[in-house]
C-alpha positions as a Python dict, from the first residue, in 0.01 Angstrom:
ca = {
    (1, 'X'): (0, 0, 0),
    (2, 'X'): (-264, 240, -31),
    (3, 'X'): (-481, 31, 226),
    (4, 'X'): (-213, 37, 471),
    (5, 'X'): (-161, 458, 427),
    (6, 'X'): (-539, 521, 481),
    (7, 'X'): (-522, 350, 791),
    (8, 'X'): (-195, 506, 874),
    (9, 'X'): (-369, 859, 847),
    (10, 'X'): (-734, 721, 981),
    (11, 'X'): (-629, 464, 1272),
    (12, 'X'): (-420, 454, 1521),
    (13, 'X'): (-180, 256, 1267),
    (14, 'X'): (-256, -80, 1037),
    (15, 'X'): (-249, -415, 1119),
    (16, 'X'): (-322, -747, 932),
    (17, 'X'): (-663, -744, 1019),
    (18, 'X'): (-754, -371, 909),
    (19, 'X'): (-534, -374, 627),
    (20, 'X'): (-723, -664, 495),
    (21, 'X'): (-1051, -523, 568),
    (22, 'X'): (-980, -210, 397),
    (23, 'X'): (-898, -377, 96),
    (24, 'X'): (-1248, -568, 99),
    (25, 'X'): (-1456, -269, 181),
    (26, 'X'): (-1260, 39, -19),
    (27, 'X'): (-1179, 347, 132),
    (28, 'X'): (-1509, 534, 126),
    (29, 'X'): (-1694, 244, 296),
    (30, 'X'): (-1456, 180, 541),
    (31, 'X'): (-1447, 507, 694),
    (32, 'X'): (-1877, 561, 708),
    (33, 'X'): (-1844, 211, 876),
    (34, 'X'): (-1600, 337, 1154),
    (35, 'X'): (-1834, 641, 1189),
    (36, 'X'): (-2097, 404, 1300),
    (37, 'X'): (-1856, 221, 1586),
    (38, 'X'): (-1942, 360, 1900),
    (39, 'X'): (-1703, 503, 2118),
    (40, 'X'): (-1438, 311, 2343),
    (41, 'X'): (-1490, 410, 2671),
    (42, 'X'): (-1246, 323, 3038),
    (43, 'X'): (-1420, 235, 3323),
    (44, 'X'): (-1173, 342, 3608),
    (45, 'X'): (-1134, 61, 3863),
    (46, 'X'): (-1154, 118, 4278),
    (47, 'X'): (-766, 194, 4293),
    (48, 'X'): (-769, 450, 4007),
    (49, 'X'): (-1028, 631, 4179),
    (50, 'X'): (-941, 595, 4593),
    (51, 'X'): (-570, 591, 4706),
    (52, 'X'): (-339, 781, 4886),
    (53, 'X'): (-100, 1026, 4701),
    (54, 'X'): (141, 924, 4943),
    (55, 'X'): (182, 601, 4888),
    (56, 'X'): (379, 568, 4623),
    (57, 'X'): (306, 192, 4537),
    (58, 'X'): (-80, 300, 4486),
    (59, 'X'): (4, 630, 4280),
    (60, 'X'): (218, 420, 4023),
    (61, 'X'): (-36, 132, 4022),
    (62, 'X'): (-320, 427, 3888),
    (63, 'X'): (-84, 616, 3694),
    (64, 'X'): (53, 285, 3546),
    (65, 'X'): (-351, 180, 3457),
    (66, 'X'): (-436, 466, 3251),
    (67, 'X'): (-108, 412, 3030),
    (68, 'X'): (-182, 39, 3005),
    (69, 'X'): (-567, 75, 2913),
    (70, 'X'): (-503, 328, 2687),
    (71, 'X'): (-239, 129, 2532),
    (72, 'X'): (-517, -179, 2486),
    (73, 'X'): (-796, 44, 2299),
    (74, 'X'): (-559, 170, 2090),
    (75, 'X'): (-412, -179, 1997),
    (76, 'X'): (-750, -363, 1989),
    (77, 'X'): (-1056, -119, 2048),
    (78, 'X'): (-1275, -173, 1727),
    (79, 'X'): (-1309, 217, 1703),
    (80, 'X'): (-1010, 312, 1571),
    (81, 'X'): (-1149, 612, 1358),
    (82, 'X'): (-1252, 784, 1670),
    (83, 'X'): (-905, 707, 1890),
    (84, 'X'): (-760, 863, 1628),
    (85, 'X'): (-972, 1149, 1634),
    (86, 'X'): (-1014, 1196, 1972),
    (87, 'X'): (-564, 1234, 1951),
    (88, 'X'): (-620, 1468, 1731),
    (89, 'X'): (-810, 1668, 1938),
    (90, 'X'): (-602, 1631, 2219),
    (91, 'X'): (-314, 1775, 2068),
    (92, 'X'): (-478, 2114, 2107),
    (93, 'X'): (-794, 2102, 2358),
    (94, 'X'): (-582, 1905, 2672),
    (95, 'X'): (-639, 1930, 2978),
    (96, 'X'): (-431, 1743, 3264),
    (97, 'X'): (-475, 1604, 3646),
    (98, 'X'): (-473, 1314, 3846),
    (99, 'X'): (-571, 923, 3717),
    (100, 'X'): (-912, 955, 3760),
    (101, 'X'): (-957, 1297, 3587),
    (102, 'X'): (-768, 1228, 3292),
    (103, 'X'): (-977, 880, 3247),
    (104, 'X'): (-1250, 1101, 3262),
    (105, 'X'): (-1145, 1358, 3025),
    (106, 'X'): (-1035, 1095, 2718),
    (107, 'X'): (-1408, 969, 2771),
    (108, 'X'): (-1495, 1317, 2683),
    (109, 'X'): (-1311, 1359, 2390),
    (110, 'X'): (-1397, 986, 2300),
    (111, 'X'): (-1801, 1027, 2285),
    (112, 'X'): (-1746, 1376, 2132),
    (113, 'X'): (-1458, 1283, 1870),
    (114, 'X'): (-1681, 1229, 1547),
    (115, 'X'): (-2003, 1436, 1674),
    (116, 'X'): (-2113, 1851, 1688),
    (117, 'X'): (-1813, 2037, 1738),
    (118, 'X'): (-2031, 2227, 1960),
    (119, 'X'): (-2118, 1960, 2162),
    (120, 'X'): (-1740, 1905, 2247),
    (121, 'X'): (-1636, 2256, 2339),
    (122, 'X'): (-1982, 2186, 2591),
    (123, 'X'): (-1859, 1934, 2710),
    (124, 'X'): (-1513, 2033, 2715),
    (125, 'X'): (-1622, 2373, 2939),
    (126, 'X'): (-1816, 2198, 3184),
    (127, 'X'): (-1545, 1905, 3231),
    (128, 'X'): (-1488, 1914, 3574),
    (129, 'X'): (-1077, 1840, 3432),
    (130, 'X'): (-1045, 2140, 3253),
    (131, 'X'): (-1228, 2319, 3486),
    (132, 'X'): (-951, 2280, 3741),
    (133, 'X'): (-687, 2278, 3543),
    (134, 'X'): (-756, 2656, 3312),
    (135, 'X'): (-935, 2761, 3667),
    (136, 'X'): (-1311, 2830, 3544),
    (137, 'X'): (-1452, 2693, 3861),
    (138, 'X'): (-1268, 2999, 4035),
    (139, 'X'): (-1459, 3220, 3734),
    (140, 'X'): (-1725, 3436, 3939),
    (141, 'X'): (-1877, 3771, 3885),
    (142, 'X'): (-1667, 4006, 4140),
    (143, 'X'): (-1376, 3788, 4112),
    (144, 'X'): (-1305, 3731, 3727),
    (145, 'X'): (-1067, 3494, 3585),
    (146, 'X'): (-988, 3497, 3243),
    (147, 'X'): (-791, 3196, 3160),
    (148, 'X'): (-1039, 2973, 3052),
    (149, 'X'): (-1232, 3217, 2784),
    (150, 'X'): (-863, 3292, 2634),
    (151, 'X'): (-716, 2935, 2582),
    (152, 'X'): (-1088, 2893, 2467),
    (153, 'X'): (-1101, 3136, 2199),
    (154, 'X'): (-711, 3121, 2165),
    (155, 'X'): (-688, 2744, 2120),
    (156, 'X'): (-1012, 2611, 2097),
    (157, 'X'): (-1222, 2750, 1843),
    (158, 'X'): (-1163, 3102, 1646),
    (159, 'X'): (-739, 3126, 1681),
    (160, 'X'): (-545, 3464, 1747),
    (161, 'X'): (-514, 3569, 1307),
    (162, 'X'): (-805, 3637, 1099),
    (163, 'X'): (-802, 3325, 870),
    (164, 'X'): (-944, 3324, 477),
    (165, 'X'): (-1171, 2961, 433),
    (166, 'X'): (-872, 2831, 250),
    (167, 'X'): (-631, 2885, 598),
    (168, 'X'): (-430, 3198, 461),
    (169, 'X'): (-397, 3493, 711),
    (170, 'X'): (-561, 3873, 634),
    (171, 'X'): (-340, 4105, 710),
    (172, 'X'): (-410, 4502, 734),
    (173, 'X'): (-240, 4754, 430),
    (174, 'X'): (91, 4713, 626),
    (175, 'X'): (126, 4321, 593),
    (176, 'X'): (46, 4267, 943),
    (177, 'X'): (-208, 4018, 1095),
    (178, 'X'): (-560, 4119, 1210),
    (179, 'X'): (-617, 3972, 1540),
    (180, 'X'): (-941, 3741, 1556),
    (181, 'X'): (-1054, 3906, 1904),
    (182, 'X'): (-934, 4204, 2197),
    (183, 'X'): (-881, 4181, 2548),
    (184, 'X'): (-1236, 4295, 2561),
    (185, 'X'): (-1401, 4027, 2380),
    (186, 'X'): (-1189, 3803, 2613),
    (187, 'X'): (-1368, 4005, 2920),
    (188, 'X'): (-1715, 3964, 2808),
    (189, 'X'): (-1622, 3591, 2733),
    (190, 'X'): (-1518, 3586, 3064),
    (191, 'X'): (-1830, 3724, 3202),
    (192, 'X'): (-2058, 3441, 3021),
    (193, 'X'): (-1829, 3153, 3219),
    (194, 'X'): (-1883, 3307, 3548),
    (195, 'X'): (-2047, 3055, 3799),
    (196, 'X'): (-1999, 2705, 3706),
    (197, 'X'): (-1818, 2492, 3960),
    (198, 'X'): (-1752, 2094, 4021),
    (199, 'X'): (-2014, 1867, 4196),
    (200, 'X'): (-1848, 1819, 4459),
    (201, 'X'): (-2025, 1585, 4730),
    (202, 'X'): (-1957, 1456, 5031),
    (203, 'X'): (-1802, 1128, 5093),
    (204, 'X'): (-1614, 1122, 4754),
    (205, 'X'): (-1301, 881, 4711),
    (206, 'X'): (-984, 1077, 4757),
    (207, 'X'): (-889, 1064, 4355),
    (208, 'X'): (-1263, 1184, 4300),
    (209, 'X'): (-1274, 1493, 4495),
    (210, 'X'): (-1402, 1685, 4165),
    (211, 'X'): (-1652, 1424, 4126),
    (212, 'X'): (-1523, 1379, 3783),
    (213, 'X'): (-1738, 1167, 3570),
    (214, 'X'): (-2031, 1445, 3651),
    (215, 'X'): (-2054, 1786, 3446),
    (216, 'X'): (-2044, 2073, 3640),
    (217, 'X'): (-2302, 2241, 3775),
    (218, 'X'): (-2399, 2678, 3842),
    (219, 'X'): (-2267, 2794, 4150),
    (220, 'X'): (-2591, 2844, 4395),
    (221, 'X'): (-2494, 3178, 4564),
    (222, 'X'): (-2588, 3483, 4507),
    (223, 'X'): (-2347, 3720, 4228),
    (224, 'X'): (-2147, 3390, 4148),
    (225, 'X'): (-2262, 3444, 3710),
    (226, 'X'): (-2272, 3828, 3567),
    (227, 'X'): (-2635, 3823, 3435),
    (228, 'X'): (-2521, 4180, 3221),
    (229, 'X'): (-2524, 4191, 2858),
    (230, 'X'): (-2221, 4047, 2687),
    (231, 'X'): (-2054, 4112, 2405),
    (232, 'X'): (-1825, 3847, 2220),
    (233, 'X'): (-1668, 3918, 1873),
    (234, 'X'): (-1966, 4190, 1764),
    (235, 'X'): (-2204, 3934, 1864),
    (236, 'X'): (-2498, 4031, 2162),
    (237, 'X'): (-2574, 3789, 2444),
    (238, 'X'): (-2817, 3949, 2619),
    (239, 'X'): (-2879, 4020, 3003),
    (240, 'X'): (-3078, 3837, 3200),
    (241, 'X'): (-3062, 3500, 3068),
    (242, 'X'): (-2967, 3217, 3275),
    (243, 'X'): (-2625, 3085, 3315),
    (244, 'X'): (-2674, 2804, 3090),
    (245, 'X'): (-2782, 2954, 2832),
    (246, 'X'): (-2509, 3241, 2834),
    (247, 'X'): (-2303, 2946, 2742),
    (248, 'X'): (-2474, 2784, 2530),
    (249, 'X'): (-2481, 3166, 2362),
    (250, 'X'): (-2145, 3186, 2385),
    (251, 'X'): (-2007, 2875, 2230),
    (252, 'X'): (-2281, 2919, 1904),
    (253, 'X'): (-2068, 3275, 1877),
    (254, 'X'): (-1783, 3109, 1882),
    (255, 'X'): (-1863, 2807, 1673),
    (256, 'X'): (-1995, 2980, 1379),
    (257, 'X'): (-1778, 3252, 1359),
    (258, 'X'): (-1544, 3224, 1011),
    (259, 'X'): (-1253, 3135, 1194),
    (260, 'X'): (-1316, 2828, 1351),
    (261, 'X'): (-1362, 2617, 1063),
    (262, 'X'): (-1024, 2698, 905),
    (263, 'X'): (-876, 2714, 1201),
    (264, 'X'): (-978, 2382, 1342),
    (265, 'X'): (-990, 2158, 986),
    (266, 'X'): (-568, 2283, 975),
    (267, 'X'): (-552, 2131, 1309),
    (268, 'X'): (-714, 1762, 1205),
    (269, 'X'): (-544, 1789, 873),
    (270, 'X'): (-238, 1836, 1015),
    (271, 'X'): (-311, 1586, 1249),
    (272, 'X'): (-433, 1296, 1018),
    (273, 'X'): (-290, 1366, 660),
    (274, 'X'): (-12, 1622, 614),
    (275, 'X'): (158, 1914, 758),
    (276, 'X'): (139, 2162, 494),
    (277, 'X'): (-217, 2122, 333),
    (278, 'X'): (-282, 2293, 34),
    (279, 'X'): (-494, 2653, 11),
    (280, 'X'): (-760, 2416, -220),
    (281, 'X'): (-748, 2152, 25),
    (282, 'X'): (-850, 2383, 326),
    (283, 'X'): (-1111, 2565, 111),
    (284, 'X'): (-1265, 2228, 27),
    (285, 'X'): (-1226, 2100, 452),
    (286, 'X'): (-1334, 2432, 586),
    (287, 'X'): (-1655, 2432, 336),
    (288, 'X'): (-1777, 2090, 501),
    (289, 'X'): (-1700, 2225, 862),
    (290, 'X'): (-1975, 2485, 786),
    (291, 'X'): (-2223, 2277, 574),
    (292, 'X'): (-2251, 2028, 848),
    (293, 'X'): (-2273, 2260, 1129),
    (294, 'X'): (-1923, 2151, 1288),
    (295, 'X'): (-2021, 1764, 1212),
    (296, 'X'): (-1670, 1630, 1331),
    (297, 'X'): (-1701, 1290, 1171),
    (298, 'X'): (-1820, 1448, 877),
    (299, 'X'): (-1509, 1680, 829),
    (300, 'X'): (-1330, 1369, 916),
    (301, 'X'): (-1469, 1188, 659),
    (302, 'X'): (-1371, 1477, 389),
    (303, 'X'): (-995, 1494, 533),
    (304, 'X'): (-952, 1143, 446),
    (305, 'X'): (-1117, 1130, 128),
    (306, 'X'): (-991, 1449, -16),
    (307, 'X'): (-787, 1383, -346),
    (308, 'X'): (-515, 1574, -210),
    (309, 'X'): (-468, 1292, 59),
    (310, 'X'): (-551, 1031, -114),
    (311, 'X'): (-307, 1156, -401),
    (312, 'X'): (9, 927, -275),
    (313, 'X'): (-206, 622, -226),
    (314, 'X'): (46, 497, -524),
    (315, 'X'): (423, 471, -478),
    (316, 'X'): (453, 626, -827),
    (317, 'X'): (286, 952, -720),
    (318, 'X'): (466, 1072, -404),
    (319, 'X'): (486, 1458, -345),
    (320, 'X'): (784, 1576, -133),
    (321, 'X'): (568, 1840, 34),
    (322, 'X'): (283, 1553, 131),
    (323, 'X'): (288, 1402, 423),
    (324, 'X'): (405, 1453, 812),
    (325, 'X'): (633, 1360, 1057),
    (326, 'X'): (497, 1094, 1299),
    (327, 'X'): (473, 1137, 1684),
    (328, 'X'): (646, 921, 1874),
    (329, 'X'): (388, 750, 2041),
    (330, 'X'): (208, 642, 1710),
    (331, 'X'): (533, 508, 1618),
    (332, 'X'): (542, 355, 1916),
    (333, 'X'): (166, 187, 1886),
    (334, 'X'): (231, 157, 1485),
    (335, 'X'): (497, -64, 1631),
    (336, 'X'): (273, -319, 1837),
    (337, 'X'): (29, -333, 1611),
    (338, 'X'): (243, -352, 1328),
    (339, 'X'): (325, -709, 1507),
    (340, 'X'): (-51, -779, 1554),
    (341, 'X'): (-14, -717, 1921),
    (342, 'X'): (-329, -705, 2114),
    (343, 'X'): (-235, -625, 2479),
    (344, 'X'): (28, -328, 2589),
    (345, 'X'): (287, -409, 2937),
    (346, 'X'): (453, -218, 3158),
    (347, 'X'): (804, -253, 3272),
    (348, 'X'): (933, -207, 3623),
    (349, 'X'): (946, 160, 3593),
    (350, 'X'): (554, 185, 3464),
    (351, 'X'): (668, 249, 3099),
    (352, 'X'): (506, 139, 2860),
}
């Protein structure tokens, strides 16, 4: 039992196999062994990557591959740690587009899922995905667009409330909530994302036009980045430097500020363990987020291990308030592998 509900919080659900080797290894060993997996990653095929959006056939053949591959790591891939990680993750740092881009995109979150947290939201900002889809790559210097720095700051990293370590909001004399950031921070954040843009080449199969699989690259005209100072949440970046380094400037800002590691640890608790985490439990979460400089498989490792969710791992000493409600496409995949399934299908209509 208690096997099978560390694996339901730390894998994309148990089967026989894991079960069993939980049992052999113990909890603590099993989870610094799945740190050490390396990542699952999809290798789009030819007709993922080149067809014609209107022919339908070839769209549902793509669309259909993505759901069925993704369907196979999760039922077989050896990293199941990470997959369930990089879902976590997902939940709030998504981005959405065609096949190819969204293949792209879970390979993202997949090498990044148990690494820096600021190598993510790197990775993340130069995606060309999420570069198209929350409009950075129309960011420039006399033409501003904001929506990337505020689903960044809003969703991403440092949240909308002032947070305590332990996850509780600060609120002025009147009860209300401090707000994390202004419209002004969200300008100068603005400022430091100016000029990136996709690698586009020449040539490129239709599904690739964003060149995809490549970072993006600084904009090579003229007044594309603002090279003023900034100024993001009291913190200086300061003029002149070059556009890379006004985001790596950024994203350190953002990264260390006290926010972000209460703000994301509720996120992956709530994700992995249970909904309503104890004030001790967050204190003890958040702590590690900071110790280990944003180490994700670290914080990982101290979700899962924490005595607060490892507290039901006997049927005697279920809590009420412990616990969450499980999306439906874990139950789905708890399901399959459940039956020891190793391969997903697809029915007529492409579902899975």
């Amino acid at each position: 039992y208690a096997a099978s509900r560390l694996l339901e919080q730390a894998s994309l659900c148990p089967n026989t196999a894991s079960i069993i080797e939980v049992q052999r290894l113990g909890a603590k060993a099993w989870v610094d062994r799945q740190l050490a997996v390396p990542a699952s990653i999809l290798r789009a095929p030819n007709y993922v990557i080149d067809y014609s959006e209107d022919n339908q056939a070839a769209r549902d053949l793509a669309y259909g591959w993505i759901q069925l591959r993704f369907m196979d790591l999760a039922l077989g891939g050896e990293d199941q740690l990470r997959q369930r990680m990089s879902l976590a993750l997902y939940n709030f740092i998504v981005a959405n587009g065609n096949p190819y881009g969204r293949v792209e995109y879970m390979n993202t979150i997949q090498r990044n899922a148990l690494g820096s947290f600021s190598d993510l939201v790197k990775a993340v900002s130069l995606s060309p995905i999420m570069g198209t889809f929350l409009n950075n790559d129309q960011n420039v210097a006399n033409s501003p667009n904001e929506n990337y720095a505020r689903e960044l700051m809003q969703l991403f990293t440092v949240g909308l409330v002032l947070l305590n370590q332990d996850g509780t909001i600060q609120r002025d004399a009147s009860g209300k909530p401090l707000e994390t950031y202004t419209q002004q921070d969200v300008i100068e954040a603005t400022k430091a994302l100016t000029g990136w843009e996709t690698a586009r080449e020449q040539n490129l199969p239709k599904q690739n036009w964003g060149n995809f699989g490549v970072p993006m690259r600084p904009k090579t005209w003229d007044g594309a980045h603002s090279y003023d100072q900034k100024k993001v949440l009291g913190k200086i970046i300061p003029a002149g430097q070059p556009i890379e380094k006004d985001l790596d400037s950024l994203i350190a800002i953002l990264v260390s500020h006290p926010n972000t590691a209460p703000f994301i640890s509720r996120r992956l608790i709530q994700s992995l363990v249970t909904s309503n985490p104890s004030p001790e439990y967050m204190t003890r979460v958040s702590k590690v987020f900071v110790s280990s400089g944003g180490n994700l498989g670290q914080v990982a490792k101290a979700i899962l291990l924490d005595p607060e969710a490892r507290a039901g791992d006997s049927p005697t000493n279920q809590k009420p308030t412990l616990g969450k409600i499980k999306e439906p496409l874990l139950h789905h995949i708890n399901l399959l592998r459940g039956m020891n399934c190793t391969a997903a299908v697809l029915d007529r209509n492409n579902r899975n």
